[in-house]
Backbone atoms as SQL, in Angstrom:
CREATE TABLE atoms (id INTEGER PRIMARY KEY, chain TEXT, resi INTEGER, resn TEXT, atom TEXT, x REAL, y REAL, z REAL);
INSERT INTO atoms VALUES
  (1, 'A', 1, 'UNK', 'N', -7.066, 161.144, 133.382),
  (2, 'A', 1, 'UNK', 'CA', -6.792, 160.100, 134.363),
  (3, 'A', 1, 'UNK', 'C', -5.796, 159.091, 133.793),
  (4, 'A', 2, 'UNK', 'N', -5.882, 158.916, 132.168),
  (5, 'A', 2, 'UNK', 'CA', -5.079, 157.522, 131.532),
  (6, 'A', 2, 'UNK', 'C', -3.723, 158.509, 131.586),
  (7, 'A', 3, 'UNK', 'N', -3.853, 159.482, 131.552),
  (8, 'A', 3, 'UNK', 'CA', -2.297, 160.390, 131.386),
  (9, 'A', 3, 'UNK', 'C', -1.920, 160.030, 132.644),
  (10, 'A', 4, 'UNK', 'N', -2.449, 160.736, 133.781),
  (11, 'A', 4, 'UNK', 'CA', -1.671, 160.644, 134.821),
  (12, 'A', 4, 'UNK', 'C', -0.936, 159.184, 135.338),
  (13, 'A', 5, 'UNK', 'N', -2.142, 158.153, 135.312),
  (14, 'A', 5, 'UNK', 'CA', -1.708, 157.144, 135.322),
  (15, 'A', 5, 'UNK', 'C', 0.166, 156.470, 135.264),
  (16, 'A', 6, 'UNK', 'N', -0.356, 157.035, 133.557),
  (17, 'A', 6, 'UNK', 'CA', 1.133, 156.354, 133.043),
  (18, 'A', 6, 'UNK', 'C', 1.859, 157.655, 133.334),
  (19, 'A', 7, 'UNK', 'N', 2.119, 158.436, 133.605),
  (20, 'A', 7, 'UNK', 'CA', 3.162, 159.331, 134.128),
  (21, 'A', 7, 'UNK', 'C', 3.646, 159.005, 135.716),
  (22, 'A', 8, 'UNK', 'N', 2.751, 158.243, 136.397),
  (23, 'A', 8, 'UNK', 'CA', 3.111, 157.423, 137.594),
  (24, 'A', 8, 'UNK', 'C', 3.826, 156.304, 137.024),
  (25, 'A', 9, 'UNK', 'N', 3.479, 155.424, 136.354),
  (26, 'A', 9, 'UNK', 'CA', 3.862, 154.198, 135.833),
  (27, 'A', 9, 'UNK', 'C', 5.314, 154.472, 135.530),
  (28, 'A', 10, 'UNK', 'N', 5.347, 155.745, 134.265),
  (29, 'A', 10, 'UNK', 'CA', 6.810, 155.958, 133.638),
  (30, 'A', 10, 'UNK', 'C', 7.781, 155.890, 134.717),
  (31, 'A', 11, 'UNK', 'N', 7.664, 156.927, 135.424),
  (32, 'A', 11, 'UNK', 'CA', 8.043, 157.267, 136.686),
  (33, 'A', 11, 'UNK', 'C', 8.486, 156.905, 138.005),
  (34, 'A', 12, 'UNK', 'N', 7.881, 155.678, 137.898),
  (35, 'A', 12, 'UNK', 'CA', 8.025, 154.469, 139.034),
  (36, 'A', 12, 'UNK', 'C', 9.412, 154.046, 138.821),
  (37, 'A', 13, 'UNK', 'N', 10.720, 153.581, 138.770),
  (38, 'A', 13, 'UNK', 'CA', 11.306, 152.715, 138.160),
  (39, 'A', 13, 'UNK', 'C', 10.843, 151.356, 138.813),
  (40, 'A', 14, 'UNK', 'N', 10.976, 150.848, 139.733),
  (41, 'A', 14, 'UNK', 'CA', 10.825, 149.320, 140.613),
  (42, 'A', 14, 'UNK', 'C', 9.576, 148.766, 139.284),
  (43, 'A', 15, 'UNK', 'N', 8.125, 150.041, 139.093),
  (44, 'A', 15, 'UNK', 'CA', 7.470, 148.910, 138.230),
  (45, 'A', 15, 'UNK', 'C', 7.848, 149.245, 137.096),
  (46, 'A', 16, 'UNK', 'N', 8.902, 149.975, 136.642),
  (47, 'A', 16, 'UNK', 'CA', 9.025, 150.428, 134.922),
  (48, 'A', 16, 'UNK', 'C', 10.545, 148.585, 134.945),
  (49, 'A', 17, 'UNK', 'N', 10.867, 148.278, 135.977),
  (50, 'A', 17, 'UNK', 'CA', 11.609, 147.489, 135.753),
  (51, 'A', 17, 'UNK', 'C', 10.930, 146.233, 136.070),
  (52, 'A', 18, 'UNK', 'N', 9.794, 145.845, 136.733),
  (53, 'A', 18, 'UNK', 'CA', 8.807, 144.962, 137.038),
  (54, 'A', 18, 'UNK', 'C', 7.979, 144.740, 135.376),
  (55, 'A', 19, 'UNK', 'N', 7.655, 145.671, 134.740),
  (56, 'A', 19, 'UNK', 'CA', 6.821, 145.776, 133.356),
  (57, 'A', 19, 'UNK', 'C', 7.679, 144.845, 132.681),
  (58, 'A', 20, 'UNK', 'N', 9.428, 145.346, 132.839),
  (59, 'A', 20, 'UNK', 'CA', 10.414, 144.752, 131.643),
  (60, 'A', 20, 'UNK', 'C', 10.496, 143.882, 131.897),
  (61, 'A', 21, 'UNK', 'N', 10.793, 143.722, 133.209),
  (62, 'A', 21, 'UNK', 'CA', 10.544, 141.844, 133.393),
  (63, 'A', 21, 'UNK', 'C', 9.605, 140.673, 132.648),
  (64, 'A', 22, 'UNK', 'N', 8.465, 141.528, 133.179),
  (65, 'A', 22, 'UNK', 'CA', 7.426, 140.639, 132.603),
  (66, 'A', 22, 'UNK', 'C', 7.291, 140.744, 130.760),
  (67, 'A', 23, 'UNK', 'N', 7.679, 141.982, 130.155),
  (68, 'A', 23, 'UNK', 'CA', 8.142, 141.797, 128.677),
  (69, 'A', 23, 'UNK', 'C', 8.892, 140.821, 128.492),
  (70, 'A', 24, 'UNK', 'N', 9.950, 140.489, 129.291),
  (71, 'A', 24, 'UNK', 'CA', 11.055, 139.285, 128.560),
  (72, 'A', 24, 'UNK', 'C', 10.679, 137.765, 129.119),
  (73, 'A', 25, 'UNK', 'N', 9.986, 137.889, 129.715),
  (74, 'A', 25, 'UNK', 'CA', 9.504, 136.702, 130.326),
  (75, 'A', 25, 'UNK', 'C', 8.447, 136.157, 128.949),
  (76, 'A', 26, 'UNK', 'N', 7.331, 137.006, 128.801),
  (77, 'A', 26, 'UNK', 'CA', 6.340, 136.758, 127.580),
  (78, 'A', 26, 'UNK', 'C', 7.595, 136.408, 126.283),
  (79, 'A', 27, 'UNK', 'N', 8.453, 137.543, 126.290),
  (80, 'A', 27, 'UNK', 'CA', 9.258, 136.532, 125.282),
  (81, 'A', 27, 'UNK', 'C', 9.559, 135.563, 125.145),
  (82, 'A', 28, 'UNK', 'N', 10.295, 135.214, 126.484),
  (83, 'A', 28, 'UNK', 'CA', 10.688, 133.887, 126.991),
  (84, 'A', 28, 'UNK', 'C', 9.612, 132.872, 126.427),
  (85, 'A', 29, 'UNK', 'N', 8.631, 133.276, 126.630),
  (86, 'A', 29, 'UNK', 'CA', 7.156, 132.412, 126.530),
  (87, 'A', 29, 'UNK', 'C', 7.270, 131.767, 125.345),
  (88, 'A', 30, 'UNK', 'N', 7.000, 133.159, 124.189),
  (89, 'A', 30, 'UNK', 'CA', 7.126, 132.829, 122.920),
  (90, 'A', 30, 'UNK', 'C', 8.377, 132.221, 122.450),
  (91, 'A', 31, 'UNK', 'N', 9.408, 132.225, 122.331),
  (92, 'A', 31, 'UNK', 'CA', 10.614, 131.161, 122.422),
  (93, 'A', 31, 'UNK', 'C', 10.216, 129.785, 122.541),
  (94, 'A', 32, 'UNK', 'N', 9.621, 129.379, 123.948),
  (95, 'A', 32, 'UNK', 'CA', 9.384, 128.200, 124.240),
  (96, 'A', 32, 'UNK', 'C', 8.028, 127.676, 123.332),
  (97, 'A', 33, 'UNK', 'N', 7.057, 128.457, 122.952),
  (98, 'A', 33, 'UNK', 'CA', 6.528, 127.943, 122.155),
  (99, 'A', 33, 'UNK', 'C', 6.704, 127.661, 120.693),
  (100, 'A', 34, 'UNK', 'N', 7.771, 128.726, 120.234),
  (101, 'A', 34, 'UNK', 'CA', 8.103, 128.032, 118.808),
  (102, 'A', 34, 'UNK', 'C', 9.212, 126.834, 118.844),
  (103, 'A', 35, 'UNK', 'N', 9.700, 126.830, 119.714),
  (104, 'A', 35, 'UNK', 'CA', 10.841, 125.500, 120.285),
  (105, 'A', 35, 'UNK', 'C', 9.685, 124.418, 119.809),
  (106, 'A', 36, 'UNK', 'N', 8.446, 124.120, 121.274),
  (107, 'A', 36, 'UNK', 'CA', 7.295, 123.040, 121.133),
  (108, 'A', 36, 'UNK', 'C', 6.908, 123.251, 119.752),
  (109, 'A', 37, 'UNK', 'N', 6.037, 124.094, 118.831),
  (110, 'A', 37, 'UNK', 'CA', 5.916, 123.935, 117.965),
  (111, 'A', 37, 'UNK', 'C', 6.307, 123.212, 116.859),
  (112, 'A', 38, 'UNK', 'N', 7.721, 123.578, 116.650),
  (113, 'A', 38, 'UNK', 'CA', 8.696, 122.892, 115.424),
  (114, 'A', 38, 'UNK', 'C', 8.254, 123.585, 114.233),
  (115, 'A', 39, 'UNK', 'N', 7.825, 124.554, 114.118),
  (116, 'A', 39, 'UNK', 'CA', 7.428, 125.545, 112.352),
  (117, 'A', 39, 'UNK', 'C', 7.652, 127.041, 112.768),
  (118, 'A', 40, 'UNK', 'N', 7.592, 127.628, 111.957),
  (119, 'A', 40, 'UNK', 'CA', 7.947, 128.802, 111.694),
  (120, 'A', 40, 'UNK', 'C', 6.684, 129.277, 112.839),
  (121, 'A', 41, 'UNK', 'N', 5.247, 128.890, 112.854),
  (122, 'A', 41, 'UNK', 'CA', 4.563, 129.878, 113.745),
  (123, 'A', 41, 'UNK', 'C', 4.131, 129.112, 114.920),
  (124, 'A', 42, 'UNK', 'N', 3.650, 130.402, 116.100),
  (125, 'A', 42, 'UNK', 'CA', 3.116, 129.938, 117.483),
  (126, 'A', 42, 'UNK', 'C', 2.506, 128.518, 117.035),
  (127, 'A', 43, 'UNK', 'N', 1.912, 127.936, 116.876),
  (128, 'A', 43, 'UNK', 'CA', 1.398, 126.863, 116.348),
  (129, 'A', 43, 'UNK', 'C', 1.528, 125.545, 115.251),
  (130, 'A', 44, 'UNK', 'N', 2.778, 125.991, 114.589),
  (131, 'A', 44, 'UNK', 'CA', 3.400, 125.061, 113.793),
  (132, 'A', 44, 'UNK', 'C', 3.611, 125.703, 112.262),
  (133, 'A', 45, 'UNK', 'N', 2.900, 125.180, 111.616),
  (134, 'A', 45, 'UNK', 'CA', 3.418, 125.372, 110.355),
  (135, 'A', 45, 'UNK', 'C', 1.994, 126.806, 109.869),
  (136, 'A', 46, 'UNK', 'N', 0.708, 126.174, 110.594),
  (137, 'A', 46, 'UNK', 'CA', -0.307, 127.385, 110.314),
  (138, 'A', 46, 'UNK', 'C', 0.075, 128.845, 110.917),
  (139, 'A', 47, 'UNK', 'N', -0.025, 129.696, 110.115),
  (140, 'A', 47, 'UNK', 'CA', 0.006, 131.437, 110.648),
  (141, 'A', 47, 'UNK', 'C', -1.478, 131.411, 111.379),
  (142, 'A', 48, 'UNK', 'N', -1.631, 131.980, 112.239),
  (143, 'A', 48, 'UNK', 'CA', -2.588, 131.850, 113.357),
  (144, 'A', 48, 'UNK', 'C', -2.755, 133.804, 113.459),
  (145, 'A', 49, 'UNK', 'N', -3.905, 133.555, 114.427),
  (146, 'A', 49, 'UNK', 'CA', -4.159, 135.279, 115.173),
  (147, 'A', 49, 'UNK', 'C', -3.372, 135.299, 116.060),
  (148, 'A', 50, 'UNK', 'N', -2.654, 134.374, 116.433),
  (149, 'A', 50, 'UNK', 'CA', -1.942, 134.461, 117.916),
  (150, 'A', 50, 'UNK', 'C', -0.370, 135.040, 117.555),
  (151, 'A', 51, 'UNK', 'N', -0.349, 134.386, 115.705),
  (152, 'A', 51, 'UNK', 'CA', 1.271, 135.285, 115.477),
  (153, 'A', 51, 'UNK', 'C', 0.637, 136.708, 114.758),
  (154, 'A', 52, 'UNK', 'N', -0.301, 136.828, 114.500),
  (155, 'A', 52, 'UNK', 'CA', -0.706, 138.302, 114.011),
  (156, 'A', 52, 'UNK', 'C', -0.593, 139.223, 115.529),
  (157, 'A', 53, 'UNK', 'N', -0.961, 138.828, 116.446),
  (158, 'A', 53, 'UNK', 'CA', -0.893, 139.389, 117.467),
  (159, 'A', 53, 'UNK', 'C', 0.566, 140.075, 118.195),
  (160, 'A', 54, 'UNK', 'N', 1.541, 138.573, 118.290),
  (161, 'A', 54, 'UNK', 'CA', 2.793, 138.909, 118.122),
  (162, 'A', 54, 'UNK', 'C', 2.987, 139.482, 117.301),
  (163, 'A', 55, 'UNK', 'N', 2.927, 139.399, 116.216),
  (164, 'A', 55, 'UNK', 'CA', 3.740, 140.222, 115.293),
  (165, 'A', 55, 'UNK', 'C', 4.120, 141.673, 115.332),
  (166, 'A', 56, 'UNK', 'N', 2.484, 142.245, 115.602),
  (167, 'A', 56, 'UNK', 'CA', 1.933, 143.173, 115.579),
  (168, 'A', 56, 'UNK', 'C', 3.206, 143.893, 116.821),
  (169, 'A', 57, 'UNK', 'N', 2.752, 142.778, 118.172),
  (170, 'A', 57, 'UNK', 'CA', 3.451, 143.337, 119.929),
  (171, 'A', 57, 'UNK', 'C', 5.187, 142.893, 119.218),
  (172, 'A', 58, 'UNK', 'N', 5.790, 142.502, 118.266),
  (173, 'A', 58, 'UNK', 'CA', 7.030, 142.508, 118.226),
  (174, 'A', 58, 'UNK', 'C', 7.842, 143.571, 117.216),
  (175, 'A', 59, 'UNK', 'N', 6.620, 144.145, 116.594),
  (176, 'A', 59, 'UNK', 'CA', 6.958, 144.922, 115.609),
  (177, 'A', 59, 'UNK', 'C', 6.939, 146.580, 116.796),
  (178, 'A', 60, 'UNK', 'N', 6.268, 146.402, 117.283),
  (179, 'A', 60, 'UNK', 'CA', 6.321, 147.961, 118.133),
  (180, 'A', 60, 'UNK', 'C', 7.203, 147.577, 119.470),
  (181, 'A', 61, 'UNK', 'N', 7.856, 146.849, 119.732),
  (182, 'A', 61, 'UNK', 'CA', 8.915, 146.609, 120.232),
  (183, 'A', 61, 'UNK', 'C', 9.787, 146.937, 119.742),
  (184, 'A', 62, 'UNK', 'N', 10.255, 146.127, 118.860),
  (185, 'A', 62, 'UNK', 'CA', 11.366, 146.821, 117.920),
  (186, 'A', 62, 'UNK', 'C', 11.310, 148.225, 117.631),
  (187, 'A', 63, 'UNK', 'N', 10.526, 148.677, 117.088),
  (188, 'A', 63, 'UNK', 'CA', 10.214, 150.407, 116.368),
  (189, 'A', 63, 'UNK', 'C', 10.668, 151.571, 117.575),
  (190, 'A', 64, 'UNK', 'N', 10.298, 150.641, 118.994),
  (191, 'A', 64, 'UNK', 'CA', 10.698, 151.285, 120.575),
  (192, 'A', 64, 'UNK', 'C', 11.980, 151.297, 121.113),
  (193, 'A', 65, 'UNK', 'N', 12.828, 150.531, 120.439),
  (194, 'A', 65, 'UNK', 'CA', 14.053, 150.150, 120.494),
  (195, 'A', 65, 'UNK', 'C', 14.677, 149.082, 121.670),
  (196, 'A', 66, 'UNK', 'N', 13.295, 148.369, 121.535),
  (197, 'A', 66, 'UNK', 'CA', 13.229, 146.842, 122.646),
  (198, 'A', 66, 'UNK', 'C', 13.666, 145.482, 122.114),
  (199, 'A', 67, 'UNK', 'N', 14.020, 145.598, 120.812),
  (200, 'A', 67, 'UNK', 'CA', 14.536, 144.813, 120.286),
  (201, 'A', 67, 'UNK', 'C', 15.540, 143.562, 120.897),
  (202, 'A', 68, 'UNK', 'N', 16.276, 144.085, 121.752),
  (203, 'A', 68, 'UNK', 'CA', 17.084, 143.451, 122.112),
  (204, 'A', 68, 'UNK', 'C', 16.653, 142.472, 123.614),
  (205, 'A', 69, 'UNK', 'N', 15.331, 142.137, 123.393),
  (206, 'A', 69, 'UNK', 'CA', 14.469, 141.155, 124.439),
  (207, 'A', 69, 'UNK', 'C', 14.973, 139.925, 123.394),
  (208, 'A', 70, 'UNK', 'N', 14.935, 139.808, 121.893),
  (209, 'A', 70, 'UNK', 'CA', 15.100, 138.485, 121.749),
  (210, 'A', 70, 'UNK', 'C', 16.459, 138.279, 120.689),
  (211, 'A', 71, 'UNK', 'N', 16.848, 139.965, 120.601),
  (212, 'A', 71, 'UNK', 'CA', 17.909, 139.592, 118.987),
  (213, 'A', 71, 'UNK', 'C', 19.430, 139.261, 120.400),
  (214, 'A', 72, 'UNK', 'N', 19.964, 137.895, 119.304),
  (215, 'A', 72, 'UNK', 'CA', 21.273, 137.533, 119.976),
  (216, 'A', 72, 'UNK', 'C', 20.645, 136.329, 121.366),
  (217, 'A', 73, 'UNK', 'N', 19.558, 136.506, 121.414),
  (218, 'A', 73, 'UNK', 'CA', 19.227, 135.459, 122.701),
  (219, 'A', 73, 'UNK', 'C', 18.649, 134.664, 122.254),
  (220, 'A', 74, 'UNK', 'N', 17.287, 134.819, 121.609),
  (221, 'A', 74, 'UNK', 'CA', 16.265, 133.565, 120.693),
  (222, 'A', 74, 'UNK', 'C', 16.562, 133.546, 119.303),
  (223, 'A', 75, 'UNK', 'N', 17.218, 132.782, 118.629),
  (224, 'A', 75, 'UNK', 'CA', 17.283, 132.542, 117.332),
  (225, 'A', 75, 'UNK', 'C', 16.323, 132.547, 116.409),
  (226, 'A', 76, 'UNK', 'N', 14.976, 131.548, 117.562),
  (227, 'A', 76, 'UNK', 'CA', 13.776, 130.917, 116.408),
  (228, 'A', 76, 'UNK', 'C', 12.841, 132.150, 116.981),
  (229, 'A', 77, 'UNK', 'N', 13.135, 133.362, 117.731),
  (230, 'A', 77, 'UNK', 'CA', 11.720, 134.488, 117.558),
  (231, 'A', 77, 'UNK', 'C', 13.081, 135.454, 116.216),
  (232, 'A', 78, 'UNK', 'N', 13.857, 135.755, 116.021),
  (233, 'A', 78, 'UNK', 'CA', 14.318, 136.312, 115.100),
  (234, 'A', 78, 'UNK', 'C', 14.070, 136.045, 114.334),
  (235, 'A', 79, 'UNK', 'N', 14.229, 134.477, 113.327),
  (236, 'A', 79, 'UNK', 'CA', 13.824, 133.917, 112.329),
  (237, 'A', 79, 'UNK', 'C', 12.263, 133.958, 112.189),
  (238, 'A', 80, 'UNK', 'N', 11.734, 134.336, 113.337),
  (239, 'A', 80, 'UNK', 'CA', 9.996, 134.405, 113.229),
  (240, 'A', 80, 'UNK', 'C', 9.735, 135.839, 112.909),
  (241, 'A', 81, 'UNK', 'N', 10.184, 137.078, 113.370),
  (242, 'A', 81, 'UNK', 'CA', 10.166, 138.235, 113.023),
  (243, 'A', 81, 'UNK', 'C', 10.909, 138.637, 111.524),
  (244, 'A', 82, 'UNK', 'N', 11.781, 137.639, 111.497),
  (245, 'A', 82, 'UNK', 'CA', 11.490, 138.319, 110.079),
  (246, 'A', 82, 'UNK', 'C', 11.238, 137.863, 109.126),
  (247, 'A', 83, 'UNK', 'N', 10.238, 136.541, 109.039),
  (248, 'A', 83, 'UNK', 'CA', 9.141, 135.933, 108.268),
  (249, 'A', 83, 'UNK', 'C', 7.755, 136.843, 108.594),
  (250, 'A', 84, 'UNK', 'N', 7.610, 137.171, 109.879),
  (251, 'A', 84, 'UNK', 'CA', 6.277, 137.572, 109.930),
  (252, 'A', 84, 'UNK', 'C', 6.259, 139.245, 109.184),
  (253, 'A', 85, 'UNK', 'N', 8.091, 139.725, 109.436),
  (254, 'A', 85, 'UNK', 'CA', 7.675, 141.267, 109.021),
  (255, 'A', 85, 'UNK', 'C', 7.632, 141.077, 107.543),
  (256, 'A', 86, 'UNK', 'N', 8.021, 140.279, 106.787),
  (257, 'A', 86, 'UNK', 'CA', 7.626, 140.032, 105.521),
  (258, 'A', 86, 'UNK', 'C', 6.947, 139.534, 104.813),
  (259, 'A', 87, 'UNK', 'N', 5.817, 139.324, 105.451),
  (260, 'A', 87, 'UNK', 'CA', 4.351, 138.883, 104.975),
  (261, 'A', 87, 'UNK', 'C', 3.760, 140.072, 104.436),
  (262, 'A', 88, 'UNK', 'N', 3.446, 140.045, 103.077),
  (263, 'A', 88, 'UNK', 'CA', 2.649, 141.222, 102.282),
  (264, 'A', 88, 'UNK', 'C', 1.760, 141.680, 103.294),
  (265, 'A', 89, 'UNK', 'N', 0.665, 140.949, 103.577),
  (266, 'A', 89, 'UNK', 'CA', -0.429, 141.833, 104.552),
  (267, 'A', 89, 'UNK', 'C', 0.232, 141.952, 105.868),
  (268, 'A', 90, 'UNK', 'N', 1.209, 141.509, 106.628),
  (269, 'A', 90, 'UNK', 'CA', 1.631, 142.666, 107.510),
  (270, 'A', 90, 'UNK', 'C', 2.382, 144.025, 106.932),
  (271, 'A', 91, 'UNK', 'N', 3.064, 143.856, 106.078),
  (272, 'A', 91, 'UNK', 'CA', 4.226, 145.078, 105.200),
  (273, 'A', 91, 'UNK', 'C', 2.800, 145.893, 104.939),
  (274, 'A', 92, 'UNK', 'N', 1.513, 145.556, 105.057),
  (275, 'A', 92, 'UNK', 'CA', 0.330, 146.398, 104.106),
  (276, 'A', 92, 'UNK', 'C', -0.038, 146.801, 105.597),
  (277, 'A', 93, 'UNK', 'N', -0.353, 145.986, 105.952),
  (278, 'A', 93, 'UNK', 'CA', -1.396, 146.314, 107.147),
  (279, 'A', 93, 'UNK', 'C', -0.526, 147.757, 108.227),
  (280, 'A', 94, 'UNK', 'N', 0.621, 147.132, 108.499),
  (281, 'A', 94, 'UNK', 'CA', 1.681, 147.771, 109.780),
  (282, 'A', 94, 'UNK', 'C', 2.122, 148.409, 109.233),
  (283, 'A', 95, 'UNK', 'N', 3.400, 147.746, 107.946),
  (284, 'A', 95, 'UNK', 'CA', 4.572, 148.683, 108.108),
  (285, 'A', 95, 'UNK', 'C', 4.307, 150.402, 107.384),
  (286, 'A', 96, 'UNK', 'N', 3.404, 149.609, 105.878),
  (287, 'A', 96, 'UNK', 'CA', 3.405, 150.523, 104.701),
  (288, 'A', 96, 'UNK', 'C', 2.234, 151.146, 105.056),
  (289, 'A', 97, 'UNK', 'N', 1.378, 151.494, 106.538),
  (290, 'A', 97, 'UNK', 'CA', 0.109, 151.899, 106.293),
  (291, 'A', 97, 'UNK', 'C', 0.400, 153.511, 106.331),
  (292, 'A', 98, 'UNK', 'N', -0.388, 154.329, 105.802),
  (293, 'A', 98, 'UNK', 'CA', 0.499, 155.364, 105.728),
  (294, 'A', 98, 'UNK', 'C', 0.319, 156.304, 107.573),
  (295, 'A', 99, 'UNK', 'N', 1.328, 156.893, 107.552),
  (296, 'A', 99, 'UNK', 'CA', 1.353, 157.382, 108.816),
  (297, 'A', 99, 'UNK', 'C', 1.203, 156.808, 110.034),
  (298, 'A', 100, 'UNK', 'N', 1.298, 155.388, 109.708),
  (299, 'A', 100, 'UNK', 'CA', 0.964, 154.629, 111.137),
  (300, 'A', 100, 'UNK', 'C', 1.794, 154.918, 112.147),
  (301, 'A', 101, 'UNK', 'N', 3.792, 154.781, 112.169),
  (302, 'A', 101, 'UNK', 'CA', 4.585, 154.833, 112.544),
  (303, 'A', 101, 'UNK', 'C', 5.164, 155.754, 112.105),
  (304, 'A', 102, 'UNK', 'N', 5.937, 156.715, 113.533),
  (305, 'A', 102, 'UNK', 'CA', 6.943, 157.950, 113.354),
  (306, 'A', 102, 'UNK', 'C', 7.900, 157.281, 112.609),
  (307, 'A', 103, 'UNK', 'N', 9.173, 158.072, 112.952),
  (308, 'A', 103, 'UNK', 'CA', 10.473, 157.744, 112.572),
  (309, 'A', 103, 'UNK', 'C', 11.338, 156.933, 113.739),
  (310, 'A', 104, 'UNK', 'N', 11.641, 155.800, 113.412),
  (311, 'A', 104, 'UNK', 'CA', 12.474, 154.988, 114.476),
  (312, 'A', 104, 'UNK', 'C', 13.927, 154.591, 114.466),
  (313, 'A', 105, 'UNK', 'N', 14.959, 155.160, 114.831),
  (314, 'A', 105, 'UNK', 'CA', 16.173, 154.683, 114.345),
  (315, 'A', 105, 'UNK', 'C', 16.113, 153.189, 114.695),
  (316, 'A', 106, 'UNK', 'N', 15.571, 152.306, 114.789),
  (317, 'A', 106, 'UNK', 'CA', 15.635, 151.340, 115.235),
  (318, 'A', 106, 'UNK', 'C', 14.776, 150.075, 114.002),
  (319, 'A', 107, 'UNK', 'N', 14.275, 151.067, 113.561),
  (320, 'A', 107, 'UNK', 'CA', 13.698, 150.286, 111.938),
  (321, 'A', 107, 'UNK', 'C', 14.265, 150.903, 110.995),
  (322, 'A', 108, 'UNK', 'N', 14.231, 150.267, 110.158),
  (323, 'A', 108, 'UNK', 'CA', 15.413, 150.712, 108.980),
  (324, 'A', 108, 'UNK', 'C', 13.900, 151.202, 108.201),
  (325, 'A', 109, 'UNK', 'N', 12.852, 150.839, 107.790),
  (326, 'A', 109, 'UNK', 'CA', 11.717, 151.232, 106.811),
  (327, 'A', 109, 'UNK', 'C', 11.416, 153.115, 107.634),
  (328, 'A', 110, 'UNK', 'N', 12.073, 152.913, 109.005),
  (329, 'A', 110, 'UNK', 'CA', 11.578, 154.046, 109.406),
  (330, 'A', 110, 'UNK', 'C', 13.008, 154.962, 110.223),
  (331, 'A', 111, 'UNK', 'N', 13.720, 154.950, 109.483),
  (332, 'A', 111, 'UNK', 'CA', 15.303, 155.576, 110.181),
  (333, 'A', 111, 'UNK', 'C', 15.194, 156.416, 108.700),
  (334, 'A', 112, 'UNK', 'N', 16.420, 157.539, 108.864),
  (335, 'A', 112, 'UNK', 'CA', 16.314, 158.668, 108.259),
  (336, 'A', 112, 'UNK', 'C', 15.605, 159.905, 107.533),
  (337, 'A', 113, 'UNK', 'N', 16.038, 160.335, 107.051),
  (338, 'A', 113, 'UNK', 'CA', 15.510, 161.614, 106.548),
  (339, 'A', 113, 'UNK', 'C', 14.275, 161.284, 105.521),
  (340, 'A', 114, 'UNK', 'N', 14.505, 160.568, 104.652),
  (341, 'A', 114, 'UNK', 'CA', 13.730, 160.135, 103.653),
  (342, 'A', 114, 'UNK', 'C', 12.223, 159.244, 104.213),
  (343, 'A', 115, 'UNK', 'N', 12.327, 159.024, 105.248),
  (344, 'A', 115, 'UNK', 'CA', 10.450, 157.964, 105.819),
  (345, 'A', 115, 'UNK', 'C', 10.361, 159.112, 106.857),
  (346, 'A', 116, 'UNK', 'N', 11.230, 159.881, 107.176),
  (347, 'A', 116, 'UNK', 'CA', 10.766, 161.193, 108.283),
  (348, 'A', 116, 'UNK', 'C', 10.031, 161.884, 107.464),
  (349, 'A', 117, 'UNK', 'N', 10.389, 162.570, 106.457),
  (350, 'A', 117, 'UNK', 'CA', 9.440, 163.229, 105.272),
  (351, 'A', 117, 'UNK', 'C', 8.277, 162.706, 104.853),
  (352, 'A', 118, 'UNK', 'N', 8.754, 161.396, 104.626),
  (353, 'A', 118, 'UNK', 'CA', 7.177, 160.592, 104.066),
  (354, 'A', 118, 'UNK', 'C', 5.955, 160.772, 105.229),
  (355, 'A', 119, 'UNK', 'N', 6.496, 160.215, 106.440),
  (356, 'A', 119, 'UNK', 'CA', 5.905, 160.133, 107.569),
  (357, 'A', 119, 'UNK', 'C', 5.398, 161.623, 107.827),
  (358, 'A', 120, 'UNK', 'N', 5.827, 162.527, 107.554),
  (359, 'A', 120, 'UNK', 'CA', 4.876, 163.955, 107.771),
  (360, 'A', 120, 'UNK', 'C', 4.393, 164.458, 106.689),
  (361, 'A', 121, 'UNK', 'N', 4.848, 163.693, 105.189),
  (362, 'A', 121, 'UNK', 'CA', 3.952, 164.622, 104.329),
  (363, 'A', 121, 'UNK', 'C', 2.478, 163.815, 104.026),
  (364, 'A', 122, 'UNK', 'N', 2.511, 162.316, 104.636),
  (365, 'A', 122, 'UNK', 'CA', 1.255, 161.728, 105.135),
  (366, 'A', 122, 'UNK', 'C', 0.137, 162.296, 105.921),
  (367, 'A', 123, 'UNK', 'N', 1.024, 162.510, 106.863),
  (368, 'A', 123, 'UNK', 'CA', 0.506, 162.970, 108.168),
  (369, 'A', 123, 'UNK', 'C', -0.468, 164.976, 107.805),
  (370, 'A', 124, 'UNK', 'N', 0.457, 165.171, 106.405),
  (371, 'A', 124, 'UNK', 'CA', -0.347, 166.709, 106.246),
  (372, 'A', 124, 'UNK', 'C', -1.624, 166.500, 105.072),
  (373, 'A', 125, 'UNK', 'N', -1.038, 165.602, 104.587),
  (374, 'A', 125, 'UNK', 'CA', -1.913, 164.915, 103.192),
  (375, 'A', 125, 'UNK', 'C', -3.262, 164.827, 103.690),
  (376, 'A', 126, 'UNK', 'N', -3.072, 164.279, 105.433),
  (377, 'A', 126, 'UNK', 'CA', -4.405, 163.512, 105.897),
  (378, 'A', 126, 'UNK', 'C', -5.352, 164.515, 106.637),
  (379, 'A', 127, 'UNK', 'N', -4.438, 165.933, 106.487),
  (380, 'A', 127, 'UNK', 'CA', -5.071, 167.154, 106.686),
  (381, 'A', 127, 'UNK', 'C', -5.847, 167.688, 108.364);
């Protein structure tokens, strides 16, 4: 039923372009809250669950090749993505977990030949 679903969803364009909307809008969101803020996170200067959360929804954006909701438009979510992708326990948790993420030309930790290999000899390791 969750298959078919989203094979309607994919399929739709009016809501596959209604979804994107509302993706850049939530960006929009986040923008305006690190504007109010004034610090590096949703909330100021404290790292919160609310930027683990983002992080998490901006990091598989990017990896999707959606990137371009905030690079060249929001300055302060760029400068936030790439403080948050360089936080040891996200690089532990997300990037470096093993096999979490395919191969993405759109991430450099996960573009070419060399994290394509890693990424499947994980994936056989884990049997």
């Amino acid at each position: 039923i969750k298959e078919a679903a989203a094979g309607d969803f994919v399929f739709n364009s009016d809501v596959m372009r209604a979804a994107h909307q509302r993706m850049y809008d939530h960006v929009g969101e986040l923008n305006a809250q690190l504007v109010r803020s004034n610090g590096p996170w949703v909330m100021g200067e404290a790292y919160t669950l609310a930027d683990i959360i983002w992080s998490v929804s901006l990091y598989r954006m990017q990896w999707l090749g959606m990137g371009a909701a905030w690079s060249g438009k929001f300055p302060k979510i760029e400068a936030y993505v790439t403080q948050a992708f360089q936080r040891p326990a996200f690089r532990a948790g997300v990037i470096e977990w093993p096999a979490s993420y395919g191969p993405s030309r759109h991430v450099p930790d996960f573009a070419g030949i060399g994290p394509t290999f890693k990424f499947f000899y994980q994936l056989y390791k884990r049997g």
